[in-house]
C-alpha positions in Angstrom: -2.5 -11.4 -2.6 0.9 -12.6 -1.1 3.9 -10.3 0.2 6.7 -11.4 2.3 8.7 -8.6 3.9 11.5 -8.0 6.6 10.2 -4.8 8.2 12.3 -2.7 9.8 11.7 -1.6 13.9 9.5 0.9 14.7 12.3 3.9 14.9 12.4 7.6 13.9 15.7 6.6 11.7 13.7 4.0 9.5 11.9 5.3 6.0 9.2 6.1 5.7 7.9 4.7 2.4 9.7 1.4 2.3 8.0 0.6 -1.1 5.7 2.5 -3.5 3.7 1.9 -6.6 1.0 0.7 -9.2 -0.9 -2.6 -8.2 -3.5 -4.4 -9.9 -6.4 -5.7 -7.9 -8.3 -8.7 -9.5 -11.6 -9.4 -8.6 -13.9 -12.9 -9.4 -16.1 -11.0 -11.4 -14.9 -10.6 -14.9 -13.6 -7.4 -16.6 -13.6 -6.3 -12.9 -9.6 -5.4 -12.4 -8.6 -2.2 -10.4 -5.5 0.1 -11.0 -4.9 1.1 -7.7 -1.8 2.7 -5.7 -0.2 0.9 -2.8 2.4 2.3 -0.5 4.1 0.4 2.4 5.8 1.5 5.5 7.4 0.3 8.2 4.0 -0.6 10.1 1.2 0.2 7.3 -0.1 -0.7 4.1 -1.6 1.8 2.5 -4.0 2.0 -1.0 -5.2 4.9 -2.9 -6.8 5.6 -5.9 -3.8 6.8 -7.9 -0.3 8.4 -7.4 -1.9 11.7 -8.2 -1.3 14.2 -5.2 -4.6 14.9 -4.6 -5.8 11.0 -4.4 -3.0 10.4 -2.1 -4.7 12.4 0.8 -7.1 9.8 1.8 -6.4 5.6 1.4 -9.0 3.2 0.2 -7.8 0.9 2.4 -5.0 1.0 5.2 -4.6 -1.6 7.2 -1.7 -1.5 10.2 1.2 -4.7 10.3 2.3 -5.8 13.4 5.5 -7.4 14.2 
């Protein structure tokens, strides 16, 4: 996967969701995509299961960006 982002500094007036939505995760096994939901903030990526409230409560995956 490749993103390129200018990420805001770490204040309390930046958003909080810079970007949210549907991604598609393909894997090297065949007939193997995933429909997942990705959220990005000012230091975190986030993925969940779906944009359904109660799959948003815990992420697949989060993984923090640095600057």
């Amino acid at each position: 996967m490749t993103f390129h982002a200018s990420l805001l500094s770490a204040s309390e007036d930046a958003p909080k969701i810079l970007k949210e939505g549907p991604v598609i995760v393909h894997r090297p096994s065949p007939h193997r995509k995933l429909r997942v939901w990705m959220g990005l903030q000012h230091d975190l990526i986030a993925v969940y299961p779906s944009s359904k409230d109660e799959d948003r409560i815990r992420q697949v995956i989060q993984h923090l960006v640095t600057h």
